[in-house]
NUVEXBA-998364 format. One record per atom (N, C-alpha, C): residue in three letters; z, y, x. Coordinates in steps of 0.2 Angstrom, whole numbers, plus 5000, padded with zeros to 4 digits. Each point is the difference from the previous one (the first is absolute). Layout:
NUVEXBA-998364
ALAZYX ...
end
This chain:
NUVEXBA-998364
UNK561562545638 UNK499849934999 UNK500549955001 UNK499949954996 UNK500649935001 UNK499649965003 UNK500149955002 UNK499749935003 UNK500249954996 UNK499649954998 UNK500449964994 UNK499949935003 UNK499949985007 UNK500149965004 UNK499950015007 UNK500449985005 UNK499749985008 UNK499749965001 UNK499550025001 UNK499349955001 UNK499949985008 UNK500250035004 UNK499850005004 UNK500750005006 UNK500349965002 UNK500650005004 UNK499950005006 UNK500550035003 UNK500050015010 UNK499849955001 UNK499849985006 UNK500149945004 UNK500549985002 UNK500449955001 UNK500649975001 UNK500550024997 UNK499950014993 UNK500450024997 UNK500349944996 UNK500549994995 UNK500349964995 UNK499649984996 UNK499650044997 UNK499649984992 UNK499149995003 UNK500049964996 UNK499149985000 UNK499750064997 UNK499349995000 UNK499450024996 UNK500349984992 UNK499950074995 UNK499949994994 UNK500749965000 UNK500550045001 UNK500849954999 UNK500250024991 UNK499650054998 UNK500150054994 UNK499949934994 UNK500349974997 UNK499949964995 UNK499050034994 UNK500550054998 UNK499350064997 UNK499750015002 UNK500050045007 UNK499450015003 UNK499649945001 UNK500349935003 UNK499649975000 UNK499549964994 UNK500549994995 UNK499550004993 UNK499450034999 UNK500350085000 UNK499450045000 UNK499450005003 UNK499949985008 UNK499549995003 UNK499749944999 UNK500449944997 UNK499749954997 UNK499650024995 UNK500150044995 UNK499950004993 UNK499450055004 UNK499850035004 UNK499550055000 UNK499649955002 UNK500149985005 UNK499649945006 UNK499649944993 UNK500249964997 UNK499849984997 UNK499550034993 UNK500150064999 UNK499750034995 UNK499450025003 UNK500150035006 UNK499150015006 UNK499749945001 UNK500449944998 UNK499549935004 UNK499949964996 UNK500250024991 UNK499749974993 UNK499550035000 UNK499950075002 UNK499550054996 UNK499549965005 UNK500150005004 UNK499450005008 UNK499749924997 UNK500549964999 UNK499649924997 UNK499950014994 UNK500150034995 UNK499849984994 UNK499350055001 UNK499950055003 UNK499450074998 UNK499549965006 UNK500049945006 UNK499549975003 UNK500349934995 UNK500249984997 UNK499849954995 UNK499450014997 UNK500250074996 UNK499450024995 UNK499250015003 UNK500250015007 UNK499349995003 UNK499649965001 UNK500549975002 UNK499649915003 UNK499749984993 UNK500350024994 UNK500049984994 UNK499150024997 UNK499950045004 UNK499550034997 UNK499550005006 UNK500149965004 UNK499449995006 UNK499749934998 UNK499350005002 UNK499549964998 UNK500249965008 UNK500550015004 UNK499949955005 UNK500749965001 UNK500350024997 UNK500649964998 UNK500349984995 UNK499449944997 UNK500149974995 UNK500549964998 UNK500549985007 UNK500549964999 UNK500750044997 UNK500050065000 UNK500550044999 UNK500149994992 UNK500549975000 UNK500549984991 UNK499750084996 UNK499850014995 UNK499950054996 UNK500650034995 UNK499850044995 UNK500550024997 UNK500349964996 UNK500949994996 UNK500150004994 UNK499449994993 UNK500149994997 UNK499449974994 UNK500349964994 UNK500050014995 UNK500249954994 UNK499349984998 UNK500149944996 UNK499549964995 UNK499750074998 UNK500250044997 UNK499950044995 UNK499550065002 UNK500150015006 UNK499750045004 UNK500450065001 UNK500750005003 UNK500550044999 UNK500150025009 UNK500150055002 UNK499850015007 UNK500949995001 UNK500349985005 UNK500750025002 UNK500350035004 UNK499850085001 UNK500150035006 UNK500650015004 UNK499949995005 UNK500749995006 UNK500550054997 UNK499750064997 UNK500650044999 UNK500549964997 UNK499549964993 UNK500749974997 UNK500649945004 UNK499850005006 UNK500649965004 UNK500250045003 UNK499650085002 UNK500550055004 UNK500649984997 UNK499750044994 UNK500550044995 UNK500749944998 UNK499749955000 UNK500649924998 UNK500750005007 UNK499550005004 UNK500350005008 UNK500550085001 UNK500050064997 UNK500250045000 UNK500750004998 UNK499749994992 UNK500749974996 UNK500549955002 UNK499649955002 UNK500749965003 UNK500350015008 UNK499650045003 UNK500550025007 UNK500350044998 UNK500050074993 UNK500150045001 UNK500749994997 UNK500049944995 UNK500749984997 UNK500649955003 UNK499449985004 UNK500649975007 UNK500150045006 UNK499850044999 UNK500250075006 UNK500750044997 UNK500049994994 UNK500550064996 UNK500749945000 UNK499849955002 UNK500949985000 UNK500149995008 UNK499750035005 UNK500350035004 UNK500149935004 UNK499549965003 UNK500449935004 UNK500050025007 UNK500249975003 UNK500050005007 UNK499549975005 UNK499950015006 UNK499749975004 UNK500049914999 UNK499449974999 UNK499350045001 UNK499849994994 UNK500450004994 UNK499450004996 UNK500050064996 UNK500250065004 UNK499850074999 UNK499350005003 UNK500049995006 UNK499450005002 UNK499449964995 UNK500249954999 UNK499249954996 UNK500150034995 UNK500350024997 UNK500150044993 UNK499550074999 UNK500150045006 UNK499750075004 UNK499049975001 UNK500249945005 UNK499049994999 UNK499849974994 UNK500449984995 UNK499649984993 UNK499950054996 UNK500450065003 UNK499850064994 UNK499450045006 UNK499949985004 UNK499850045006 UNK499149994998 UNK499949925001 UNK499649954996 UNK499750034994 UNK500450004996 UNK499850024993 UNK499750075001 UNK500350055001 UNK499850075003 UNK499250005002 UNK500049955005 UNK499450025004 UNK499449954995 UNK500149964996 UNK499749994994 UNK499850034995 UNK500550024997 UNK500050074995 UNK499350055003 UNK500450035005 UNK499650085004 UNK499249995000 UNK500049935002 UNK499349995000 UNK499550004996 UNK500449994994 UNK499550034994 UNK500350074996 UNK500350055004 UNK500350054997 UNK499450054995 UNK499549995003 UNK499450054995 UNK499949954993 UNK500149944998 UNK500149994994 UNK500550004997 UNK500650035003 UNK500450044999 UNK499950074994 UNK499650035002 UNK499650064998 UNK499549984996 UNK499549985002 UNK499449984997 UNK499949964993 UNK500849934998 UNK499949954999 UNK499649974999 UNK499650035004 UNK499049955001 UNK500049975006 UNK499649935000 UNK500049975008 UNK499550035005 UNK500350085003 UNK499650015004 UNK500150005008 UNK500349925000 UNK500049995007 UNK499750025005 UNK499349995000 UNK499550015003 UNK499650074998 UNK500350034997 UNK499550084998 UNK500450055004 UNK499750035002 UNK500250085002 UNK500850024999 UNK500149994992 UNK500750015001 UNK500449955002 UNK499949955001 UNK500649945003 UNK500150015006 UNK499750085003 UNK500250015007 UNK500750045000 UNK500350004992 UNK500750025002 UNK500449965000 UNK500049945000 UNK500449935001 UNK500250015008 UNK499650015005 UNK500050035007 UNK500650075001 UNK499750044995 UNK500650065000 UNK500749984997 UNK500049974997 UNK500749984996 UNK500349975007 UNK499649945002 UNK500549995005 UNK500250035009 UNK499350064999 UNK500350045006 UNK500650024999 UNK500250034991 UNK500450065000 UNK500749955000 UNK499949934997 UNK500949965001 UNK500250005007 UNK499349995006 UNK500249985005 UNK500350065005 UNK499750074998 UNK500250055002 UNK500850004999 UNK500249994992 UNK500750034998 UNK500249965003 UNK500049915000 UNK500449975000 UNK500249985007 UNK499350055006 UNK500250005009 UNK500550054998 UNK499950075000 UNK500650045000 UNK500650014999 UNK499949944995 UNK500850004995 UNK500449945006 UNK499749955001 UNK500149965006 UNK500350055006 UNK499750015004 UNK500250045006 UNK500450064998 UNK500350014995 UNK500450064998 UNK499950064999 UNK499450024998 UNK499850084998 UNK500150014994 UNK500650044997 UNK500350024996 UNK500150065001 UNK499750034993 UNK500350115004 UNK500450014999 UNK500649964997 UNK500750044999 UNK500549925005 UNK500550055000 UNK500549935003 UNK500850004995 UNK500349954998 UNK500650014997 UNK500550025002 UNK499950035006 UNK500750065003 UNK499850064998 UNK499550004998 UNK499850104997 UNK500449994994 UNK500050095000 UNK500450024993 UNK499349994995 UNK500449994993 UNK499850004994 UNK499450035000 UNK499950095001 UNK499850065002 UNK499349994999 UNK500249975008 UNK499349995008 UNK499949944996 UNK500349944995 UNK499349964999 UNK499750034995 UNK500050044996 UNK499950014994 UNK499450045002 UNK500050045004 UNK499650075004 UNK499349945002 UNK500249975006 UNK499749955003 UNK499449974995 UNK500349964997 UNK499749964994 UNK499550034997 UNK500150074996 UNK499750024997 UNK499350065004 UNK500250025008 UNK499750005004 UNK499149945003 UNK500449965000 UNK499649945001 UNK499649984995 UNK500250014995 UNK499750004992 UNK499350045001 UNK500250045001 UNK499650064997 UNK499250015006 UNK500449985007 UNK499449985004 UNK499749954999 UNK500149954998 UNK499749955000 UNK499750004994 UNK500050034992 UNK499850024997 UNK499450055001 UNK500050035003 UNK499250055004 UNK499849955001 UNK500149945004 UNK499749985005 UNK499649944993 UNK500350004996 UNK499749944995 UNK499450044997 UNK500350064998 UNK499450064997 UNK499549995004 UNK500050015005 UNK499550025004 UNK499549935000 UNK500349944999 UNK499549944999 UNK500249975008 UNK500650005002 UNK500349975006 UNK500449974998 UNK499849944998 UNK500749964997 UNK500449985003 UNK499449925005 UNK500649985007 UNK500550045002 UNK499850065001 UNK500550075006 UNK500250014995 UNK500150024993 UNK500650014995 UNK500349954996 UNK500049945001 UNK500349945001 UNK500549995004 UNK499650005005 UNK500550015007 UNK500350055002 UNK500050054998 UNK500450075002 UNK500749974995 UNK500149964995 UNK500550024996 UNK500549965007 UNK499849955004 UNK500449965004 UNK500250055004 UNK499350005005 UNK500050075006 UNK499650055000 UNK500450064997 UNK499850054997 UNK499450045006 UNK499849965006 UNK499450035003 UNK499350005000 UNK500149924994 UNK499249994999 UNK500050054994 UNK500550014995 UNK499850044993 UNK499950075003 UNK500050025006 UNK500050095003 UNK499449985002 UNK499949955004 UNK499349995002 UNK499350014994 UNK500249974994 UNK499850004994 UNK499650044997 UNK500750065000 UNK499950054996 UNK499850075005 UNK499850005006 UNK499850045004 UNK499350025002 UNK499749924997 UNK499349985003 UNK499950014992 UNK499050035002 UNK499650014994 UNK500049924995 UNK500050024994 UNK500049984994 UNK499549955000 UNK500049964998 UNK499349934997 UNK499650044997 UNK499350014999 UNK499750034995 UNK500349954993 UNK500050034994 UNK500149974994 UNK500650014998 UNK500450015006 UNK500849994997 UNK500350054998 UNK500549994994 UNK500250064996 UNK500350075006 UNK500149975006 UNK500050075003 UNK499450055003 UNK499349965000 UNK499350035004 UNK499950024992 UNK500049974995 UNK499950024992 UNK500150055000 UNK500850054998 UNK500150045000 UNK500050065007 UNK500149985005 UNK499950065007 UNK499450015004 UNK499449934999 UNK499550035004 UNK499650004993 UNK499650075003 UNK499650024994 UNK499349985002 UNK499549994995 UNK499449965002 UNK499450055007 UNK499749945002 UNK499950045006 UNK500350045004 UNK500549985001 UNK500350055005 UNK500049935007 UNK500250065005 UNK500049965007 UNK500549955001 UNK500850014998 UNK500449964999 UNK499649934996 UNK499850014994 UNK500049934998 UNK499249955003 UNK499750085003 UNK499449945005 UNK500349995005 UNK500849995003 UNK500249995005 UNK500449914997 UNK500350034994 UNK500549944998 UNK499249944998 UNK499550004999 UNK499549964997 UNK499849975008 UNK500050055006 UNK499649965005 UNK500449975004 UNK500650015000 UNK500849985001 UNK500149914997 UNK499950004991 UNK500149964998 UNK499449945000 UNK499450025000 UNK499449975003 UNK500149955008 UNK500350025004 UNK500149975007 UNK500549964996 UNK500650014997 UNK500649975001 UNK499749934994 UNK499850034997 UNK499849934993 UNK499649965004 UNK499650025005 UNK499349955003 UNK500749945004 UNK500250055004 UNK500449955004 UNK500649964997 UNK500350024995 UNK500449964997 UNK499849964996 UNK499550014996 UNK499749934999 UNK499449945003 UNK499950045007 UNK499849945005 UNK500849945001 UNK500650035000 UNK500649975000 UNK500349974995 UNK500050034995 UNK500049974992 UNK499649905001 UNK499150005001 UNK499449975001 UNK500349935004 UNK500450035005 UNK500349955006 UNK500549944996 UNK500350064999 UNK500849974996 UNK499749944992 UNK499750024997 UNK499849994993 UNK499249984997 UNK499850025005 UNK499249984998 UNK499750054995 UNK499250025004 UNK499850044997 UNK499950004991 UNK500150044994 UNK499949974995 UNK499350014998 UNK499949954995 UNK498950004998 UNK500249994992 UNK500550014997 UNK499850004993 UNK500050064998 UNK500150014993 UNK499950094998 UNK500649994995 UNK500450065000 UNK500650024998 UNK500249994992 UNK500750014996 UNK499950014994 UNK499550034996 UNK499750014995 UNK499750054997 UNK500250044997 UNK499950075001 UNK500350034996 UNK499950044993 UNK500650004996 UNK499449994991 UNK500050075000 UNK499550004997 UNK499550054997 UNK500350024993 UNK500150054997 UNK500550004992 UNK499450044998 UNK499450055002 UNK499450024997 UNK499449934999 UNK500149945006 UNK499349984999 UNK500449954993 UNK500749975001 UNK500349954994 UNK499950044994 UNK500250054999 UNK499750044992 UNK499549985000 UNK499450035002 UNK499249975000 UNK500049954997 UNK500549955004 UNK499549934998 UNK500749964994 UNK500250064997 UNK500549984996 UNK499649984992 UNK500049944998 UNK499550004995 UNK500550034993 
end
């Protein structure tokens, strides 16, 4: 593993906290992407409480065109992201790093219309706007603190080997319906072993093909996943608010023939 900054220096030594130019952009850029998501996603709440009338409400045209935050993520992205590429210096590395950081934690917030392009903020699926940004915040700690599984003093060999090692676990670990753990194993390969060692999700193309129905394995991976979804989404509820609306619908191609005139 490399370090991709000193973060943390001796006591009575020459260099401060975060002397790493990069490194300290970086923690800026994460720092502000956790503290847009956290005001824009209790924005949305006040937004929608009956006891906090005063709270400014959404974007809105005459026309009745909604304007969701994403669209200034996504504006705020692009322009940190093209004043980050000419490379300035302190400090406006740094404000350059929090406006894409900003934009980030913007965007992440409505990552399930992402997927869905439906506004389903407030439905069941908008509870992976929440996952999207566990899984940035995940990489973009590790990658900060320096876990990397190869180092640039190894031979060609050992990265090649390495890489494609790492891969391969952390890909079980997706099969199996562990993303977090095989997202973050690609950084540090002990969450994608943790991953791929632990029983499968029910539903996921790896319980699909290995656990065969009724068998003990999979009433073990069901009551396994039963505890962990109760209590993850008591945390999900905390972070984002419970949702109360009802998801995209899904079309039907035998009831549209029917009523195909």
């Amino acid at each position: 593993m490399i370090p991709l900054a000193e973060f943390i220096i001796e006591i009575g030594g020459n260099q401060t906290l975060l002397s790493d130019d990069g490194a300290r952009a970086g923690l800026i850029l994460l720092a502000t992407m956790l503290l847009s998501f956290l005001f824009i996603r209790t924005s949305a709440r006040l937004m929608r409480s009956p006891k906090v009338t005063w709270w400014p409400g959404s974007v809105k045209t005459e026309g009745g065109l909604h304007v969701h935050h994403l669209v200034f993520g996504i504006v705020m992205m692009l322009v940190g992201g093209f004043l980050l590429a000419l490379a300035p210096g302190s400090p406006w590395l740094e404000i350059f790093a929090g406006v894409f950081g900003i934009g980030a934690g913007l965007t992440l917030d409505e990552y399930a219309l992402w997927l869905h392009l439906e506004d389903v903020y407030w439905s069941q699926e908008g509870r992976r706007s929440v996952d999207a940004v566990l899984v940035a915040t995940i990489v973009g700690g590790l990658v900060l603190m320096g876990f990397l599984p190869v180092g640039t003093d190894d031979g060609v060999p050992v990265i090649i080997v390495t890489v494609l090692i790492t891969l391969a676990v952390s890909a079980v670990a997706i099969f199996k319906g562990k993303v977090f753990l095989g997202v973050a194993g690609m950084i540090f390969p002990l969450f994608g072993l943790i991953g791929a060692i632990r029983l499968a999700k029910p539903g996921s193309p790896w319980a699909n093909r290995r656990y065969a129905p009724e068998s003990k394995k999979l009433a073990r991976a069901e009551k396994r996943y039963g505890r962990h979804t109760e209590r993850y989404q008591r945390f999900q509820d905390r972070i984002a608010g419970a949702p109360h609306l009802d998801g995209p619908k899904v079309a039907d191609p035998q009831r549209e023939e029917a009523n195909r005139p």
